[in-house]
FIKOL-62606 format. One record per residue (C-alpha): residue number from 1; residue in one letter; z, x, y. Coordinates in steps of 0.1 Angstrom, whole numbers, plus 2048, in hexadecimal, padded with zeros to 3 digits. Layout:
BEGIN
+-----+------+-----+------+-------+
! pos ! code !  up ! east ! north !
+-----+------+-----+------+-------+
! NUM !    a !   Z !    X !     Y !
...
+-----+------+-----+------+-------+
REM end
This chain:
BEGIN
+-----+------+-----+------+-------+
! pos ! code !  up ! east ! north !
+-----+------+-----+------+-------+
!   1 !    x ! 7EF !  800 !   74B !
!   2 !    x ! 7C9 !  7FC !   75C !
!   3 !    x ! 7B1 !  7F2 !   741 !
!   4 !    x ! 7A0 !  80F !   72C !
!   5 !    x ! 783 !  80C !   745 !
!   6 !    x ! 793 !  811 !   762 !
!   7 !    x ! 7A5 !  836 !   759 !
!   8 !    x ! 781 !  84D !   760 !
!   9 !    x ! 782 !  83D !   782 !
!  10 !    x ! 7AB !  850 !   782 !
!  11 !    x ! 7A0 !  871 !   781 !
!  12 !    x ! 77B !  86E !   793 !
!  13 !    x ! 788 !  882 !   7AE !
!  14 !    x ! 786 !  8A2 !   79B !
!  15 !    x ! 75F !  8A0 !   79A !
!  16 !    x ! 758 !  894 !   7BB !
!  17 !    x ! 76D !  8B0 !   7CA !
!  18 !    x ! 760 !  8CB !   7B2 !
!  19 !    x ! 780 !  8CC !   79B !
!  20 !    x ! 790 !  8D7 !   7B9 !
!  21 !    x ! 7B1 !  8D3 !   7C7 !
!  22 !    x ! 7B5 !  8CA !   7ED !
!  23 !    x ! 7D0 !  8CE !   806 !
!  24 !    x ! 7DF !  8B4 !   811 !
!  25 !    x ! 7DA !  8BF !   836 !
!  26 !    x ! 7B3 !  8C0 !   82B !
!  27 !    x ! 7B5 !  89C !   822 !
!  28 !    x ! 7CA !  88F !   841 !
!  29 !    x ! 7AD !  89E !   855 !
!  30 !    x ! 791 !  88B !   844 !
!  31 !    x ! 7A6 !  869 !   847 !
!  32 !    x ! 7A9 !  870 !   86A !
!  33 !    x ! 786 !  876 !   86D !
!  34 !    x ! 77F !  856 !   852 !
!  35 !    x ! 797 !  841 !   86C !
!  36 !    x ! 784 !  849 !   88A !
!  37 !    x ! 767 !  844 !   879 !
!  38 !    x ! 76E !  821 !   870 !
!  39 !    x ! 77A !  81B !   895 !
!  40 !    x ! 759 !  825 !   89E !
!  41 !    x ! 743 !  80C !   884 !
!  42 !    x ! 75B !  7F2 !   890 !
!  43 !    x ! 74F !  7F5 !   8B0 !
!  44 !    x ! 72A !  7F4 !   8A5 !
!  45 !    x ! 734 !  7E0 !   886 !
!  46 !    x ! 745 !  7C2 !   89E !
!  47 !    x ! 722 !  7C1 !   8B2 !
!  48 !    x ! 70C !  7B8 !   88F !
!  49 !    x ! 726 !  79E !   883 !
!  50 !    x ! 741 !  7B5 !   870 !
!  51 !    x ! 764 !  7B1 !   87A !
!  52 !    x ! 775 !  7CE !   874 !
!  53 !    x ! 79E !  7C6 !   880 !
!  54 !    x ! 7B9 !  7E6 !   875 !
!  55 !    x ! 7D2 !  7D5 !   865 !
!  56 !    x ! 7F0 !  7EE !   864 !
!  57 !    x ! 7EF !  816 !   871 !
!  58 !    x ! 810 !  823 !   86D !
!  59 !    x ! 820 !  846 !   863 !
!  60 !    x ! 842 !  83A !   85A !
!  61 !    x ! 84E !  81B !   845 !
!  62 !    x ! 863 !  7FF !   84D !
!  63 !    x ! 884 !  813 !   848 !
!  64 !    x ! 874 !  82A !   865 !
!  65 !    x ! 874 !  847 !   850 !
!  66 !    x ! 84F !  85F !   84F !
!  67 !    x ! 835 !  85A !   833 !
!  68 !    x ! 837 !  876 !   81C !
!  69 !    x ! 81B !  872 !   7FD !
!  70 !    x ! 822 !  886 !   7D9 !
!  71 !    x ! 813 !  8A6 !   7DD !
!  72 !    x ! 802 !  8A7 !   7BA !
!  73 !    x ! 7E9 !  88E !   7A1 !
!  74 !    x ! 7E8 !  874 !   7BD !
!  75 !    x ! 7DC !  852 !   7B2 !
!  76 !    x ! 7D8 !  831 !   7C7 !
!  77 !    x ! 7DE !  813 !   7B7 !
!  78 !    x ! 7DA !  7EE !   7C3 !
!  79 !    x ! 7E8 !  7D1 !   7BB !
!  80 !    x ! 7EA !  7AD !   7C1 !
!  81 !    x ! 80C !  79D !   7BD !
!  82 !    x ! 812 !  777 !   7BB !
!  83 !    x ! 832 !  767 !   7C5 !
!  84 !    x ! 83D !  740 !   7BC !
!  85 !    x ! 850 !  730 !   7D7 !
!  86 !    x ! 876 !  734 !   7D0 !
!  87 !    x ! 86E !  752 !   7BE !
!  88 !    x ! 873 !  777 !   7C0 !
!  89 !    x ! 86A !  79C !   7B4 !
!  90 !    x ! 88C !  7A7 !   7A8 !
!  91 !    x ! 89D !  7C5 !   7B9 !
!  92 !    x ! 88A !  7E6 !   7B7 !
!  93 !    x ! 87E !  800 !   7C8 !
!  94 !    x ! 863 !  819 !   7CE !
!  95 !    x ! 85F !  83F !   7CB !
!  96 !    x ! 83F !  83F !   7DB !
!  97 !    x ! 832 !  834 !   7FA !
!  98 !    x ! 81D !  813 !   7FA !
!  99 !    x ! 811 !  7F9 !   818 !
! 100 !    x ! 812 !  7D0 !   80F !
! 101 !    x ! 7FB !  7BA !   81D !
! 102 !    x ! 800 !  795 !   81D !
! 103 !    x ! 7E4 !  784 !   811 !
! 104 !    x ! 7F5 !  75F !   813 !
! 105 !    x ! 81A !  752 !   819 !
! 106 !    x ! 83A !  75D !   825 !
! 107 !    x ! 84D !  77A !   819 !
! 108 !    x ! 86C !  787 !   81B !
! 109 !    x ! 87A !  7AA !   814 !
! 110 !    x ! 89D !  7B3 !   815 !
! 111 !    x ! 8A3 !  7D8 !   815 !
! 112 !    x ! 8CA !  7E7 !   80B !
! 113 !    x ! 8DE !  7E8 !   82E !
! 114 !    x ! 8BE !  7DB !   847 !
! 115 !    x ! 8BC !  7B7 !   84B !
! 116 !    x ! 8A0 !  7A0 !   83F !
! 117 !    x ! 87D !  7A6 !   84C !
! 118 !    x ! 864 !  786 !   849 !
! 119 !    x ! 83F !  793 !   846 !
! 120 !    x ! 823 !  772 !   849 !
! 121 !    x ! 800 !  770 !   83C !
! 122 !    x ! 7EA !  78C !   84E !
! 123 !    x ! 809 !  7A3 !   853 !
! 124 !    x ! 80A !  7CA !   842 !
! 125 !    x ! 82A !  7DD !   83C !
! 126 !    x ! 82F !  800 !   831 !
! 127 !    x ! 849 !  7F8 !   817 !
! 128 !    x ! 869 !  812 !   815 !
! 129 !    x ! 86B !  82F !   7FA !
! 130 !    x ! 88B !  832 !   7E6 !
! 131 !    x ! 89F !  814 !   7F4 !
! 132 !    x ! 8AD !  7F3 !   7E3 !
! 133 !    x ! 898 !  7D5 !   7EB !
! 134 !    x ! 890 !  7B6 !   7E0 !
! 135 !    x ! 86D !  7A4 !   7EA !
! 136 !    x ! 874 !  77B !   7ED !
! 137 !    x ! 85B !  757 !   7F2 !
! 138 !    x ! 873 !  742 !   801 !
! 139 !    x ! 859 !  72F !   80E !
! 140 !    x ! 845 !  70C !   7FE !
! 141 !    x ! 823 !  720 !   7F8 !
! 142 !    x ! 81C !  73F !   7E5 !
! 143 !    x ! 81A !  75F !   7EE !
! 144 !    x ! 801 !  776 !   7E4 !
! 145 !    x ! 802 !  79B !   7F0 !
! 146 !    x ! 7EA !  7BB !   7EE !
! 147 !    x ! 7FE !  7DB !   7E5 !
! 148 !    x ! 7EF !  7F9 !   7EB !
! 149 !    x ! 801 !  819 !   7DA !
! 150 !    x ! 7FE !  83D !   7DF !
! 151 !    x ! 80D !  848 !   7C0 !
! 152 !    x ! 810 !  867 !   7A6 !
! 153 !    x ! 7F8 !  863 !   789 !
! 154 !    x ! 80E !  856 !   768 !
! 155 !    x ! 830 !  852 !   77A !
! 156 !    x ! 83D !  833 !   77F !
! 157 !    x ! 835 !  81A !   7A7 !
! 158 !    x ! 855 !  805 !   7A2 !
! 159 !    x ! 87B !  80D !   798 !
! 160 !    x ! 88D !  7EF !   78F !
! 161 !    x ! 8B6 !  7F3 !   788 !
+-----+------+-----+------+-------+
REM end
């Protein structure tokens, strides 16, 4: 649960967009147009000493299947996940679509019926919806992650058995 001043900034959509709803083909448009923004600054950006590198730009996840976000109450949420070496998250999955960005370490996800994939420090994933997995430090350091979630507002990010 975010702290009790955190939930205004949940719902601050309604005022900026008037209380109104969007459709969704709306907002794919503007983060086009946000997207080719930001390739434009880089440019600019990268000539007054601003790096700006894409990390990950994908439209399916790592099972290969198409991004599809919930339709209603959207909410983002982030989160930073630390991993001891030898340890692991515990089988789960997710009914939303979320991206992983390894912050530091080595980690290892093994999905239901794919083999292991290995993602290292300055790697993004798109992470499966709905399937079995399992997210592992076999490594000697820790791994710390970003996870970045486009959920439904009050239903749940993670499904454990």
């Amino acid at each position: 649960m975010l702290p009790e001043t955190s939930r205004p900034m949940l719902n601050s959509h309604k005022n900026f967009f008037g209380g109104r709803v969007i459709a969704m083909r709306s907002i794919s448009i503007l983060l086009a147009g946000i997207a080719l923004s930001v390739l434009a600054v880089g440019i600019t950006a990268a000539q007054n000493g601003v790096t700006i590198k894409p990390v990950l730009q994908t439209t399916t996840n790592t099972m290969g299947r198409p991004i599809v976000f919930p339709r209603v109450r959207n909410q983002f949420t982030v989160l930073t996940i630390d991993i001891a070496p030898g340890n692991q998250l515990g089988r789960h999955m997710h009914p939303v679509p979320l991206v992983v960005y390894v912050l530091a370490g080595t980690l290892t996800v093994e999905e239901d019926g794919y083999p292991a994939r290995t993602y290292a420090r300055g790697q993004a994933f798109a992470e499966a919806v709905n399937v079995w997995h399992n997210a592992i430090n076999r490594g000697t350091a820790p791994v710390r992650v970003l996870v970045v979630v486009a959920g439904e507002e009050g239903k749940p990010v993670l499904v454990k058995p």
